[in-house]
N, C-alpha and C positions, 0 to 999 in steps of 0.2 A: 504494500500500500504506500503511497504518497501523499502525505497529508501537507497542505500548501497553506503558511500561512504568515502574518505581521504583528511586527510589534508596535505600539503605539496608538495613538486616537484615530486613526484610518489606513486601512488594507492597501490602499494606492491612487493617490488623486489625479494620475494621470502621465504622461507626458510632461516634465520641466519645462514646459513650453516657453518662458521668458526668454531664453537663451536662442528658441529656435526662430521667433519671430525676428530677431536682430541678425541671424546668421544668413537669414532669408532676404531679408534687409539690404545684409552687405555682399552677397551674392551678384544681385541684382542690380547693385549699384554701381556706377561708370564715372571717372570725371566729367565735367562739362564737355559736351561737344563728341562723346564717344557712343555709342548706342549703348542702350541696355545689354547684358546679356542675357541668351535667349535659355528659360526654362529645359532641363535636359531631364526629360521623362523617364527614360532610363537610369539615367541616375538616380533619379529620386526613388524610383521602382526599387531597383538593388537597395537602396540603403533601406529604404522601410523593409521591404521583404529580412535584414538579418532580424529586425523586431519581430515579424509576426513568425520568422522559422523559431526563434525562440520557445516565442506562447505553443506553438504548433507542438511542441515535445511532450506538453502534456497533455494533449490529445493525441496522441500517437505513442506516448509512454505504454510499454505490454502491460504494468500493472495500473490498476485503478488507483485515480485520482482527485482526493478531494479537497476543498478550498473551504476555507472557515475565513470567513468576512466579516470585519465590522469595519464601524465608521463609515468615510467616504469610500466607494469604489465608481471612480467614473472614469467617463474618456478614455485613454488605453489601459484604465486597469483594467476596463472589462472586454478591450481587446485580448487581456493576458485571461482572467478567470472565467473568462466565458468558455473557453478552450479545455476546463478539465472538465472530468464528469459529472462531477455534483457540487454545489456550493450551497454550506450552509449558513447561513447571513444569522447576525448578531439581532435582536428591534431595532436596535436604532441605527442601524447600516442605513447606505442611502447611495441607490445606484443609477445610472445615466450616462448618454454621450452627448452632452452640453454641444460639444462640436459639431454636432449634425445640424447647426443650426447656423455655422458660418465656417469653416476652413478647416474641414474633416470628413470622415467616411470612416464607419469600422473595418479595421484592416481584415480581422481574421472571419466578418461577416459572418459570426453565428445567431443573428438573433431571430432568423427566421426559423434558424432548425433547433433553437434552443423552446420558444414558444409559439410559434407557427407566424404565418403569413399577416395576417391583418394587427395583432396585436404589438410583431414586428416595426411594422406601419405606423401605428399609434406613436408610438414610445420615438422613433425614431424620425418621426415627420414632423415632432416637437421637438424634441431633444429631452424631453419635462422627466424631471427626477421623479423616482421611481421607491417609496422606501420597499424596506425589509417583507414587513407583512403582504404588502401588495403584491412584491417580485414572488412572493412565496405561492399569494393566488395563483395568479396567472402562469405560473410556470417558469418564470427566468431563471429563479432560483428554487434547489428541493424544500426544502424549509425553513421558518423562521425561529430560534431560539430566544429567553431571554438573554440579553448581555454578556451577565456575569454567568452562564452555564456555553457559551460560545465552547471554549476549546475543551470544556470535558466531555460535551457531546459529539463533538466531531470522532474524537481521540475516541470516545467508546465504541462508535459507529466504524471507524476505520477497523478496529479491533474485533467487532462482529466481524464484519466483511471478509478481514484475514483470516476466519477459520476452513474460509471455503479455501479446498487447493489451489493454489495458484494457477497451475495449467487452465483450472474447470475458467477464472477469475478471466486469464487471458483469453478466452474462446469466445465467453460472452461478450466481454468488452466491443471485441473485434465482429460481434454479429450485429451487434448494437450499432456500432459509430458504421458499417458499410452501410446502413440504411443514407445516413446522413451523406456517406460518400455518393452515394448512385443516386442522390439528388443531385449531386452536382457541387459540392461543397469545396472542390478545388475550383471549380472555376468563378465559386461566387466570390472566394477569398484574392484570388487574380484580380479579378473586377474591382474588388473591395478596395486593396492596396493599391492599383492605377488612380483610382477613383480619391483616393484620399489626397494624393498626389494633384490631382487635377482642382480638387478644391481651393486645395492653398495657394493656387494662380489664377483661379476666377478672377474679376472684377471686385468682386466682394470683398475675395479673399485676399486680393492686393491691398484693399481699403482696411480691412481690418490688421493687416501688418504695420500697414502708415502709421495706424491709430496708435498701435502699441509703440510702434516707435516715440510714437509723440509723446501718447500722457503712460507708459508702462503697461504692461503685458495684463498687469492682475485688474487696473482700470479700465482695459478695453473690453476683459472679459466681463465684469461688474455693467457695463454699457450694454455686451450682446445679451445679456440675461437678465437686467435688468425688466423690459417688458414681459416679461413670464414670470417674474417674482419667486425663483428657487433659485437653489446652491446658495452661492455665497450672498443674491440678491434677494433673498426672501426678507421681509419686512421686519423687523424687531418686534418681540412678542408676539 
């Protein structure tokens, strides 16, 4: 068994993105009188792609793998935790891809075959945070725990699991995720990472660089989330 997990008030807030908005910035940028230079899609492809072969191991790991979540898990954490097999979320976890909403795409696109088609949709046509209990409804995530029993439930459930033999552990795994394969889940993950790529050179996504250049990375995103009132923009009380 592989039990995946953080220390601290949140599982994984994401991508350090301050740093990437500025690197993207200065890419881009030319003295006076020189052209811009021109977006290299392949490059960008390769380098995200070593992120999501990462996450991919543990979906493709031979033994089962589970993730114990609290806090925040957004943006590429749940490009990384959406990829093991079961995740079991703390109450007060709180999951999302805030980035679907301006200069992103989930790279390792499981959220169709994580909860289906429409509810996909939903979640990621907003971007809108998602908590614990709710992900638990609908399927994103196995179940909800309180808090403070987070890592002893995981730890016992992983410990169930381990008594079945390993071989029996690897068979099902692998009958399980082919479903998700013969949907198509390599090519949606291809698509995903181009796509995430291409966001962050839209129009939009060029403006949303500028912005961070101007007033900081944690400001601009305070502005894109701002009109939806969650994450870090939810109202006080």
């Amino acid at each position: 068994m592989i039990l995946l997990r953080a220390e601290g008030p949140a599982f994984c807030a994401g991508y350090g993105l301050d740093w990437s908005t500025a690197a993207q910035a200065a890419q881009t940028a030319r003295p006076a009188g020189e052209p811009a230079r021109v977006w290299d899609s392949v490059a960008d492809y390769r380098g995200m792609s070593t992120f999501v072969s990462a996450y991919m191991k543990l979906w493709y790991a031979a033994k089962p793998t589970i993730a114990a979540v609290q806090g925040w898990c957004i943006g590429g954490g749940t490009d990384m935790v959406l990829c093991t097999d079961m995740i079991i979320a703390a109450e007060g976890a709180k999951l999302g891809y805030p980035p679907s909403r301006v200069w992103g795409t989930p790279t390792t696109a499981m959220w169709v075959y994580r909860m289906g088609l429409e509810r996909a949709k939903r979640y990621l046509l907003t971007g809108d945070e998602i908590s614990a209990p709710e992900a638990a409804r609908i399927g994103l995530v196995l179940e909800c725990v309180a808090d403070d029993d987070l890592l002893e439930h995981a730890t016992s459930f992983a410990r169930r699991m381990a008594q079945v033999p390993t071989n029996q552990l690897v068979m099902l795994k692998l009958l399980c995720n082919q479903t998700a394969e013969n949907m198509g889940l390599a090519s949606s993950r291809t698509l995903g990472t181009l796509f995430d790529g291409v966001a962050r050179h839209t129009q939009e996504g060029l403006d949303f660089v500028g912005r961070a250049t101007e007033v900081g990375f944690r400001q601009a995103v305070r502005e894109r989330d701002d009109p939806f009132g969650d994450y870090g923009s939810r109202p006080k009380g």
